[in-house]
C-alpha positions in Angstrom: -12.7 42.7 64.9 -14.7 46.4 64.3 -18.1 46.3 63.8 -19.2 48.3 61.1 -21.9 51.1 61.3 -24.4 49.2 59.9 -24.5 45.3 57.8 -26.5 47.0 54.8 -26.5 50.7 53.7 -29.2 51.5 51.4 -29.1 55.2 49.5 -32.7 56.1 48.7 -36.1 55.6 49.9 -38.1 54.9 46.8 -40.1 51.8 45.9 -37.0 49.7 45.5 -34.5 51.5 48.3 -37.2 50.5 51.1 -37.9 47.5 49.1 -34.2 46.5 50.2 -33.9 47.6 53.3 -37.0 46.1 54.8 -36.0 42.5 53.2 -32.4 42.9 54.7 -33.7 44.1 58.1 -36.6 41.0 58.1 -34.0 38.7 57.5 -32.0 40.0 60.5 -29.5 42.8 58.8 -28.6 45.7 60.5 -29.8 48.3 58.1 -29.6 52.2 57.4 -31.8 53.7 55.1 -30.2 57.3 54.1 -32.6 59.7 52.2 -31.7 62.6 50.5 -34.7 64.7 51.4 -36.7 65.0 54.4 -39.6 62.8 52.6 -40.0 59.2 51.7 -41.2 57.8 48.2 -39.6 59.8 45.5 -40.4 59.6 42.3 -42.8 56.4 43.3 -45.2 58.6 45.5 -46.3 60.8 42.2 -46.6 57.8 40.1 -49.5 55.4 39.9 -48.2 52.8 41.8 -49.0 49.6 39.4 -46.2 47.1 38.7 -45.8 44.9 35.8 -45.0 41.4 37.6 -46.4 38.3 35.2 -47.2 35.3 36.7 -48.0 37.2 40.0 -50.5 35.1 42.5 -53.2 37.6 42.3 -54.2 37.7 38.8 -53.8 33.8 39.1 -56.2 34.0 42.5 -58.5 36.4 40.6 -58.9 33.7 37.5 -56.2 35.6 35.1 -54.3 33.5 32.7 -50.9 33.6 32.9 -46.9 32.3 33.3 -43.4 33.5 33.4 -43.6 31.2 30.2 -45.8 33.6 27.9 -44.3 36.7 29.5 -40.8 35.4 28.1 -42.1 34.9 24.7 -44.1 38.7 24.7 -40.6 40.3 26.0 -38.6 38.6 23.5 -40.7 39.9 20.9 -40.4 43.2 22.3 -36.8 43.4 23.1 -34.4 40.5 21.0 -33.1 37.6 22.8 -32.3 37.1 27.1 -29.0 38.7 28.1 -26.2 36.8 29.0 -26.9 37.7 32.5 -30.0 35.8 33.0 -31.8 39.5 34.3 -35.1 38.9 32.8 -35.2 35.1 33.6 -34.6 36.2 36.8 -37.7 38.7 37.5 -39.9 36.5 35.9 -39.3 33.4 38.0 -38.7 35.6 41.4 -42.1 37.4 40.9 -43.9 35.1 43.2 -42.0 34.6 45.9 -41.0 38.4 46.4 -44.9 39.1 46.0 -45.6 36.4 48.6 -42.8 36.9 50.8 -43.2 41.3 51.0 -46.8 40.4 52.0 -46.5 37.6 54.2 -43.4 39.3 55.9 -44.2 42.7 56.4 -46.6 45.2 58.4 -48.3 46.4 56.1 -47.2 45.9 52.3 -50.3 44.9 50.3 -51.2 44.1 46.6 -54.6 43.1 44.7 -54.7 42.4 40.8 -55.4 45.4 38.8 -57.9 43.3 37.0 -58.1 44.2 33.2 -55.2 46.1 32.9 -53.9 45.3 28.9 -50.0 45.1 27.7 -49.0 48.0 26.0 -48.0 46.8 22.7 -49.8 43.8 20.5 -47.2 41.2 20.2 -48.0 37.5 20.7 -48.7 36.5 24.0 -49.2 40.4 25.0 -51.9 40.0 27.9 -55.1 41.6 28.4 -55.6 41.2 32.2 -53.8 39.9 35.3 -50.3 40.7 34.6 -50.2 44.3 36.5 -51.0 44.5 40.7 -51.8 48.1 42.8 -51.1 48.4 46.0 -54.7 48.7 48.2 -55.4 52.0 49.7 -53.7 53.0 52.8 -55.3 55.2 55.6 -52.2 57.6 56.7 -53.0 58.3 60.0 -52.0 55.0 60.9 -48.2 56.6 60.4 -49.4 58.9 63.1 -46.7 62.1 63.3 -45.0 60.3 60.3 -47.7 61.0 57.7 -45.9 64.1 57.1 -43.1 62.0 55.9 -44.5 61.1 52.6 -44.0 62.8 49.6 -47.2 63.8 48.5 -48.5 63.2 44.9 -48.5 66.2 42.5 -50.6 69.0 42.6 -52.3 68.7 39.8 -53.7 65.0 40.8 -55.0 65.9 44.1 -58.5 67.6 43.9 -59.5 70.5 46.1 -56.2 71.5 46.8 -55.2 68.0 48.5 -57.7 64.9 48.1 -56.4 61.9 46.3 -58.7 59.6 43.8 -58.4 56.6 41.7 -59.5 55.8 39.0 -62.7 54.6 40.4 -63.3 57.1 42.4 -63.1 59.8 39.1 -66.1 58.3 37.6 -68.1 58.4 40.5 -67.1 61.5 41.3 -68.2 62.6 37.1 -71.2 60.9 37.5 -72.0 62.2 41.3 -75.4 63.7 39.9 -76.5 60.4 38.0 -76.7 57.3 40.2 -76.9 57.3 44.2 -74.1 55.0 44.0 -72.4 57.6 42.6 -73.2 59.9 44.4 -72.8 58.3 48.0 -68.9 57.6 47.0 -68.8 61.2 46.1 -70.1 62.5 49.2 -67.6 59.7 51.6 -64.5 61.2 49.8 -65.5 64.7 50.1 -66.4 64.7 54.0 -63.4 62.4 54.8 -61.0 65.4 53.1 -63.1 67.5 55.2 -61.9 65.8 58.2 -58.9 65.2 57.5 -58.3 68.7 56.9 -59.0 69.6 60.7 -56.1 67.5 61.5 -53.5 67.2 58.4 -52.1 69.2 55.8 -53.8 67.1 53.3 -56.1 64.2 52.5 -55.0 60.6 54.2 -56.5 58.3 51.8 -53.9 57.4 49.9 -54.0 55.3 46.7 -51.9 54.5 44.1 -47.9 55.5 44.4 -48.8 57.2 47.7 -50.3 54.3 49.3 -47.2 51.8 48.2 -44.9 54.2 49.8 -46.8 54.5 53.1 -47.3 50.8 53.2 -43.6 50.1 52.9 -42.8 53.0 55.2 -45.1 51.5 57.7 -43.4 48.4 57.6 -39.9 49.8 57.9 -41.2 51.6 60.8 -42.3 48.3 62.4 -39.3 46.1 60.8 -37.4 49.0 63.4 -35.3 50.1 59.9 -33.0 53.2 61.3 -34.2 55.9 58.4 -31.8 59.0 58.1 -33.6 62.7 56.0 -31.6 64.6 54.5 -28.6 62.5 53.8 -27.5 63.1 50.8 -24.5 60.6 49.2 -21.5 62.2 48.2 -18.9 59.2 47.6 -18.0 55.7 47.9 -15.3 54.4 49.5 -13.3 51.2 48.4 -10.9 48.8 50.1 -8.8 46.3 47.7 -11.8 46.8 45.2 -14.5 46.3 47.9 -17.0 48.8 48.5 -16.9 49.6 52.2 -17.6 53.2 52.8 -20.4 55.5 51.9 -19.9 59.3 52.5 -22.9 61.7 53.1 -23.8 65.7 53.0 -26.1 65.9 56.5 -27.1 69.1 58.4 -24.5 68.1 61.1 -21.9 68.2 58.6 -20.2 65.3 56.5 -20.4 61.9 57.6 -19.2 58.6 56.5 -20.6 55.2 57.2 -18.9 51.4 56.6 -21.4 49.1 55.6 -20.2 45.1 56.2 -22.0 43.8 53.6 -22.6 46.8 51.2 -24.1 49.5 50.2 -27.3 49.4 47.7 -27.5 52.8 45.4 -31.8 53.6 45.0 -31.3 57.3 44.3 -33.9 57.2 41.7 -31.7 57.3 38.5 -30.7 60.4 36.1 -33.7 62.4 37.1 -32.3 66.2 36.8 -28.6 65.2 37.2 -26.2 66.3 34.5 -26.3 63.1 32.9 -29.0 63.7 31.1 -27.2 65.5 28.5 -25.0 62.7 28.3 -27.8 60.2 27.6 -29.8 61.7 24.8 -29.5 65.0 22.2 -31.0 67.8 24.1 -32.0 65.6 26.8 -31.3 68.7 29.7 -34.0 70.6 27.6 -36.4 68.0 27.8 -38.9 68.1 30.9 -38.0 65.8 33.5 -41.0 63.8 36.1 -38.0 62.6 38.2 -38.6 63.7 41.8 -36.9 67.2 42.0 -34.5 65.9 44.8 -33.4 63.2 42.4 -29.7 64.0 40.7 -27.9 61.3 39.9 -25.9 61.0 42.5 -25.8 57.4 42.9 -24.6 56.4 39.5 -22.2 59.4 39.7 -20.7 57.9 42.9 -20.7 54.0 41.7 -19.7 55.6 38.2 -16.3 57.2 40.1 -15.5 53.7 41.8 -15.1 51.8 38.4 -18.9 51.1 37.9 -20.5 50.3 34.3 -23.2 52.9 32.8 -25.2 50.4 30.6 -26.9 52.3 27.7 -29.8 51.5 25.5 -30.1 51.4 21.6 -33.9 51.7 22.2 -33.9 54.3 24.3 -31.9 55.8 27.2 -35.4 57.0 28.8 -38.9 56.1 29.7 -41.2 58.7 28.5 -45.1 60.9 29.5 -46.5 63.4 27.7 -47.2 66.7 29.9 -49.0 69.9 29.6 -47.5 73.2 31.7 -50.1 74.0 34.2 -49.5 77.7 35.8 -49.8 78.1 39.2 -50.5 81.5 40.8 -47.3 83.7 40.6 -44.7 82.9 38.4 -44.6 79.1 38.5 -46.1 76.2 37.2 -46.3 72.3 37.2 -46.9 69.3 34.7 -49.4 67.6 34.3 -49.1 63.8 32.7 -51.2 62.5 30.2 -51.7 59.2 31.2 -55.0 58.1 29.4 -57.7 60.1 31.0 -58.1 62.4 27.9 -55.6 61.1 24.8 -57.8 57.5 24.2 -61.4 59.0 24.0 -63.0 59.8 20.7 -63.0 63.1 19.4 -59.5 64.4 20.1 -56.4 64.0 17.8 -52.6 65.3 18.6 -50.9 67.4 16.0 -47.6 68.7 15.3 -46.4 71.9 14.3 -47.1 71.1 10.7 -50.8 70.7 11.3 -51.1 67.1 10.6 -51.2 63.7 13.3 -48.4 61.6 13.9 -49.4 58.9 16.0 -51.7 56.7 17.4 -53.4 59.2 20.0 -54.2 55.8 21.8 -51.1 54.7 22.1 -49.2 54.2 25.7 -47.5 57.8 27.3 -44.4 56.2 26.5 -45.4 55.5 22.7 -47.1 58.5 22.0 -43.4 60.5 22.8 -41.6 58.5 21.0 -43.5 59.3 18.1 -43.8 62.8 19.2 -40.0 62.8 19.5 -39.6 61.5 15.7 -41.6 64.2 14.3 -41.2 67.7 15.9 -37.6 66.3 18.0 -36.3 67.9 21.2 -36.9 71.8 22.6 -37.1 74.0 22.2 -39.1 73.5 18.9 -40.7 70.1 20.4 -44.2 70.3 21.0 -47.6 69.5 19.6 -50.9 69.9 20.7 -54.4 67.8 21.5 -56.7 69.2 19.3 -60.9 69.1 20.6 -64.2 70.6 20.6 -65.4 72.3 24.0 -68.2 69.4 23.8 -65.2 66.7 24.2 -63.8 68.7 27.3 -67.2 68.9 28.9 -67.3 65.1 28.1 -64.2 63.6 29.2 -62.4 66.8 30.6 -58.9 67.9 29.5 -55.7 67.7 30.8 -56.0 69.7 34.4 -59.5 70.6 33.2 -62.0 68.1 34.8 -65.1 66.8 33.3 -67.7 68.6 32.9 -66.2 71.7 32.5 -68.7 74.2 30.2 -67.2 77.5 30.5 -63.1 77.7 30.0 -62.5 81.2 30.2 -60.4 80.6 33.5 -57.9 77.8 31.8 -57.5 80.7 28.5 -57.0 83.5 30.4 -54.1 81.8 32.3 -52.9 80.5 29.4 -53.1 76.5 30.0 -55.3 75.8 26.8 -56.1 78.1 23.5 -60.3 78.3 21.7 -61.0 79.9 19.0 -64.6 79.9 17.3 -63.2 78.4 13.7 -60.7 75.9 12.8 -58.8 78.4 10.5 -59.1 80.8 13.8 -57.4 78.1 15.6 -54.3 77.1 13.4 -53.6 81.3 13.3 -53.4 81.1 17.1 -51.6 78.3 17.3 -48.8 79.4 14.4 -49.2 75.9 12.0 -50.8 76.0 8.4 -54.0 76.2 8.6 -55.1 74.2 5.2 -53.5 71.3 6.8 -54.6 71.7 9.7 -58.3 71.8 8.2 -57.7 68.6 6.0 -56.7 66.8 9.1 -59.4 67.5 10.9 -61.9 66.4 7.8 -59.6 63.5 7.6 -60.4 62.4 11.1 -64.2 63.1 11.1 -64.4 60.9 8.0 -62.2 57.8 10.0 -64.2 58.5 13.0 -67.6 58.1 10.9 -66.2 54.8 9.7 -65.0 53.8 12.6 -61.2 52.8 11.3 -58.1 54.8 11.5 -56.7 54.3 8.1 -53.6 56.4 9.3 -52.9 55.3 12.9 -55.0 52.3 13.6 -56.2 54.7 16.8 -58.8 52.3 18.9 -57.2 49.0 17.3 -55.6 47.4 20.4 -57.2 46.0 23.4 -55.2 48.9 25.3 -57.1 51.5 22.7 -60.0 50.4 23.5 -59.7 50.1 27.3 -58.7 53.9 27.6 -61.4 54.8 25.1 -65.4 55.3 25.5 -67.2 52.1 25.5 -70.2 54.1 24.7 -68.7 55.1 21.5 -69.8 53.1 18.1 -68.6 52.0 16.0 -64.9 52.6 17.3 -64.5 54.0 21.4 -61.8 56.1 20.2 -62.7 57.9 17.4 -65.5 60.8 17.5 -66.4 63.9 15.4 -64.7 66.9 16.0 -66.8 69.5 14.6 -68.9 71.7 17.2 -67.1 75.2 17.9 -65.3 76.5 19.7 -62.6 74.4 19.4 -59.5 73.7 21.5 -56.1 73.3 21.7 -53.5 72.4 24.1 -50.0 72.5 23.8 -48.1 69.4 25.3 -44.5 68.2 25.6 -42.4 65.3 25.9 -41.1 64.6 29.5 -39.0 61.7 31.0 -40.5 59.7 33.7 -37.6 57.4 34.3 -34.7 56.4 33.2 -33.9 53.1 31.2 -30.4 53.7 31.3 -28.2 53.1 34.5 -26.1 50.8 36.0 -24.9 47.0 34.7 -25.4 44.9 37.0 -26.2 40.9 37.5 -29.3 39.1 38.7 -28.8 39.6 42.1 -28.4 43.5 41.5 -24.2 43.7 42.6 -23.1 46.3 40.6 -20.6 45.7 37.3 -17.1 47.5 36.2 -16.4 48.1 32.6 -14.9 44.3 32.4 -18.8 43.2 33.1 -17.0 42.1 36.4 -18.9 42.3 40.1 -18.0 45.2 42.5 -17.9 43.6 45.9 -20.1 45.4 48.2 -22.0 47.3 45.8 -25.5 47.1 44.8 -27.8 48.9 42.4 -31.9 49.3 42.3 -34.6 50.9 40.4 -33.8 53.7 38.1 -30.3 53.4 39.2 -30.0 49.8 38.2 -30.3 49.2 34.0 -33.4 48.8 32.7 -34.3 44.6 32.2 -36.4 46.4 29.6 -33.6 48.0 27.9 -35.6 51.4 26.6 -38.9 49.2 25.6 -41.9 49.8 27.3 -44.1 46.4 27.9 -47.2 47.5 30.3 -48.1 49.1 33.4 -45.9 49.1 36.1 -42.7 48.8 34.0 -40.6 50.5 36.3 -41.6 49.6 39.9 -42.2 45.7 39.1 -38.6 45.5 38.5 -37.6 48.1 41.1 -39.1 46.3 44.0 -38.3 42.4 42.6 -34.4 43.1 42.4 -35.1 45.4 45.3 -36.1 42.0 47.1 -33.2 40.1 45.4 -30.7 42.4 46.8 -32.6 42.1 50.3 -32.0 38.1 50.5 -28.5 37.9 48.8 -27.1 40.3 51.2 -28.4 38.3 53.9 -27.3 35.1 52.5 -23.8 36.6 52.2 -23.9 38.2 55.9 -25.1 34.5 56.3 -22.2 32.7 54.7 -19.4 35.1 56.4 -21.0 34.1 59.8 -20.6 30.5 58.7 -17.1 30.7 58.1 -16.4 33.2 61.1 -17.7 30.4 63.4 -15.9 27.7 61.6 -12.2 29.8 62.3 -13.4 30.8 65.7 -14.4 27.0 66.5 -10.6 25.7 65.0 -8.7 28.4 66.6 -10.5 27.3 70.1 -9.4 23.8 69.2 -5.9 24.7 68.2 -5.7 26.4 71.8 -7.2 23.6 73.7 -5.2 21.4 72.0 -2.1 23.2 73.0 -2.7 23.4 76.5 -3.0 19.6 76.6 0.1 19.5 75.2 
């Protein structure tokens, strides 16, 4: 019988690709992890790195409160009833032992409880703390020459052009002048970047999204995982409705590989693939957060061999609010506002009309959606954060860090527009300028109050927890009142996609009959959202991702597993069917 190239072909190395692969390898698959660029992480190495897992043993270890049991009851608030499937049952009660066995298991993959880390929406039995993990930092230059093998974060969340910081490491590095704590942190990152820079292209303390791609990259590397750059998957291949092939774009020319067991599609969903016209009105106008090397390609592929695209009434994508930071020359980047700036008192988003529209407070993903109700899609789709230059030197803005006192650099490139008078302001910025005015009186009266009569802004635990705690009577509601005033434009950008693939608990891949394709798994962005366009808490994406990730890992072992099994029981009765002919 013909050995295949490898038991387990897995398409993409983001959080839940290399999730998969390094399960099917520990549990003694031959596995080939093809990438389509020459860098690990994807989309996961510019994200934060949290994942939503309730009931994980951390928060439990650290004294959080929780169960799969209250996590049901939040979700089906949020979303309706549990799919036929059994999907969500299915995360929830394999959180543990994926957690458990990733860490136990591997070289190097390693969690702690984010601590107080709040639910994003105030439904009953929404929790406050435990219910979200990070990955500890990671020193790179344990990778040795394969540092330069992960995809760095951003630009704009690296400071002097390539040190990474939490978001523990921020404040200290705010505060640097106020407390020797402070200020000894400060100095340790700083002359560590130094360092590193004598040797590497760029800081190697890595936290957040960075650090859980190294980790899991370390452990591939150990777990002896043959990785492939620069494969990029053009086609599947099936034989009597089995998956069996998977057909690649390489620099040595086209290549195909059979996979025994199957091939798992982690290509990091829609991204900038031409789907996204397909998925929402105007969606290829709207900015996309998707690793530029992801396209699609693997729900394209599983789409052309009878796969399912499973769409979402709430929403086909998972959405961050950006500002367009210009780079020297002609291009620029985006920046997301995650809740460094929108929480804090003394800043309010407008739209085009001059007046709010939602809860500036509110989660990235929440705050678009109720951008994307009131000023809709590009190209007229944008609002602005509205300030004082006292909040910026406060609390910092956008790319602009705290601290900040003079911002003629950031208006002379264009990244944020002051003006010494409100009226000034709304003239520069095109919107009406009585409204504009009325809002902001509107808000300075809430914020003297200390209740949002509008949008409730600093009336949820996760309010609060992104706001000022110094701030009375309400940590996210200040005065906006001492010129010159600012403005800066922002825009709705998809982070992920909810939208993708049906398939069942296991993560095998469905045809339009809600049938399984043989041999064909599905991932991360690629894989349907459990969450079906609702956005529950931190981490919504990976904690999925790298669950099913694990899922697949053990099911394609148990079926390598149980097609052993039955090879030895033929071999063993043919042997006795030809020993019991030669007697005869």
């Amino acid at each position: 019988m013909q050995v295949g190239d490898a038991d387990l072909v897995v398409v993409g190395a983001g959080a839940g690709g290399m999730t998969a692969a390094l399960v099917a390898a520990l549990e003694g698959l031959r596995v080939i992890l093809c990438e389509a660029s020459d860098q690990v992480g994807g989309t996961t190495s510019t994200s934060a790195g949290t994942l939503w897992v309730p009931g994980n043993p951390h928060g439990a270890r650290a004294g959080h409160v929780d169960s799969a049991e209250a996590a049901t009851r939040y979700l089906d608030a949020l979303i309706g009833p549990e799919d036929e499937r059994g999907l969500r049952r299915a995360f929830l009660d394999t959180v543990p032992q994926a957690l458990d066995y990733l860490e136990q298991r591997s070289a190097a993959v390693r969690f702690a409880s984010a601590g107080k880390h709040p639910d994003y929406l105030p439904f009953p039995d929404a929790a406050v703390s435990g219910r979200a993990v990070s990955p500890l930092s990671f020193d790179g230059r344990l990778l040795g020459s394969n540092f330069v093998r992960i995809r760095p974060p951003i630009a704009e969340f690296m400071l002097l052009g390539g040190m990474m910081v939490g978001k523990s490491d921020i404040q200290a590095l705010v505060g640097r002048w106020g407390s020797w704590p402070h200020f000894l942190q400060s100095a340790r990152l700083v002359l560590r970047y130094a360092a590193d820079r004598l040797r590497y292209p760029r800081g190697t303390r890595l936290v957040m999204g960075n650090a859980l791609v190294a980790r899991l990259f370390q452990s591939l590397c150990v777990a002896g995982v043959d990785v492939r750059f620069n494969w990029r998957l053009q086609g599947l291949e099936t034989s009597e409705g089995r998956v069996v092939h998977a057909n690649f774009e390489t620099p040595d020319g086209d290549r195909r590989l059979s996979a025994e067991r199957g091939v798992v599609l982690a290509t990091g969903g829609v991204g900038h693939g031409r789907l996204r016209g397909e998925l929402t009105s105007g969606g290829e106008r709207i900015f996309s957060l998707a690793c530029g090397t992801v396209r699609a390609e693997g729900i394209e592929a599983a789409r052309s061999a009878g796969a399912q695209l499973e769409q979402h009434s709430k929403g086909n994508f998972f959405w961050q609010p950006v500002s367009i930071v210009p780079h020297p020359g002609a291009s620029s980047g985006l920046f997301p506002h995650l809740f460094l700036d929108r929480a804090k008192p003394g800043l309010i988003a407008v739209d085009p009309s001059g007046r709010r529209f939602v809860n500036e407070a509110a989660s990235y993903h929440h705050f678009v959606e109720g951008m994307l109700r009131s000023v809709g899609v590009p190209p007229g789709g944008k609002a602005w954060l509205v300030c004082d230059a006292e909040f910026v030197r406060r609390f910092g803005l956008g790319v602009i860090p705290p601290g900040t006192r003079s911002l003629r650099r950031w208006v002379s490139t264009g990244y944020v527009t002051c003006a010494p008078t409100l009226e000034a302001l709304a003239g520069r910025l095109g919107i009406d300028a009585d409204a504009f005015a009325a809002t902001i009186a509107r808000h300075n009266d809430y914020a003297a109050s200390g209740s949002d009569l509008e949008y409730a802004k600093g009336s949820t635990e996760l309010n609060r927890f992104n706001g000022d705690p110094g701030q009375r009577p309400n940590p996210c509601l200040g005065r906006i009142g001492t010129a010159p005033f600012c403005a800066l434009e922002i825009h709705a950008a998809d982070a992920a996609s909810s939208a993708g693939l049906a398939t069942d608990k296991n993560g095998v891949v469905l045809d339009a009959r809600r049938k399984p394709i043989p041999g064909l798994y599905a991932c991360g962005n690629d894989a349907a959202s459990i969450m079906r366009g609702t956005y529950p808490g931190p981490g919504t994406t990976l904690g999925p991702a790298m669950v099913f990730g694990y899922r697949i890992g053990r099911h394609a072992s148990a079926s390598a597993n149980a097609m052993g099994g039955t090879q030895r029981q033929l071999t063993t009765h043919l042997q006795a069917c030809a020993d019991r002919s030669t007697v005869l």
